[in-house]
C-alpha positions, 0 to 999 in steps of 0.5 A: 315781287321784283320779276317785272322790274328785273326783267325790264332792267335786264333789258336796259330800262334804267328808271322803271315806274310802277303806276297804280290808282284807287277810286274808281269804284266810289260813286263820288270823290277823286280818283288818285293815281301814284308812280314810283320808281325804285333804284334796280338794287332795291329789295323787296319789302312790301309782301301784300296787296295795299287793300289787305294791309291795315291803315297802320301798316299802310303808314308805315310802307309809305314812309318806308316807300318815300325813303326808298324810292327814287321819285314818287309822283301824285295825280289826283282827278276830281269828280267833277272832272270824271263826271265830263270825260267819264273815269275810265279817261280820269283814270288815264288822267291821273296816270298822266299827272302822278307820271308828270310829278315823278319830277324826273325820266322814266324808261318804262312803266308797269301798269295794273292791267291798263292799256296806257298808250302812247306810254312805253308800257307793259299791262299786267293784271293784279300788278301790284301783287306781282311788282313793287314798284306797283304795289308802292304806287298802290298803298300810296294811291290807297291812302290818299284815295281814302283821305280825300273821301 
């Protein structure tokens, strides 16, 4: 779950942020976007995806992810935002203001299979079972997605 993190810190990427979202499948409500960046000696402690854990075991990772992370960032889009620039660009939005609420640099970002120019990027498809900062970003993206509709 700490291939991609490893990788890029071994590259000398010191802060590697991993962005995920939910809401882009509802009809109406927000779209949530969430960053976080893990110290490099973090070990794993998230074993699923976000959307096969239960809303219990979802609050307890978050608590868990906030005590462990080094920044965590929100961005939220609302639906009459996504109705003007369309969701895939809310999505790019989101990323865009959860990465601006990190409050601190970043070196690099992982992402859940979107292409994020002009960001220092790197694309992987189903990122949040594959990296821990992803799957962070993901169960805290998850929950507040769920609270806002």
């Amino acid at each position: 779950m700490l291939e991609i993190e490893k990788s890029l810190w071994g590259k000398g990427y010191s802060k590697v942020a991993g962005i995920d979202e939910a809401g882009r499948g509802p009809l109406a409500g927000p779209v949530v976007a969430a960053a976080v960046i893990f110290p490099s000696d973090i070990k794993p402690f998230i074993f699923k995806d976000s959307k096969k854990l239960t809303s219990k075991q979802r609050e307890n990772l978050i608590e868990e992810i906030k005590q462990k992370a080094i920044a965590v960032g929100i961005g939220i889009v609302d639906s009459n935002i996504i109705d003007k620039i369309n969701i895939y660009n809310a999505t790019k939005l989101a990323m865009e203001r959860a990465l601006e609420d990190l409050k601190t640099d970043y070196d690099f970002l992982i992402t859940d299979y979107i292409r994020f120019e002009p960001y220092p990027h790197i694309s992987v498809k189903k990122a949040d079972e594959k990296s821990l900062s992803v799957a962070a970003a993901s169960i805290i993206a998850q929950r507040l997605s769920n609270k806002a509709t």
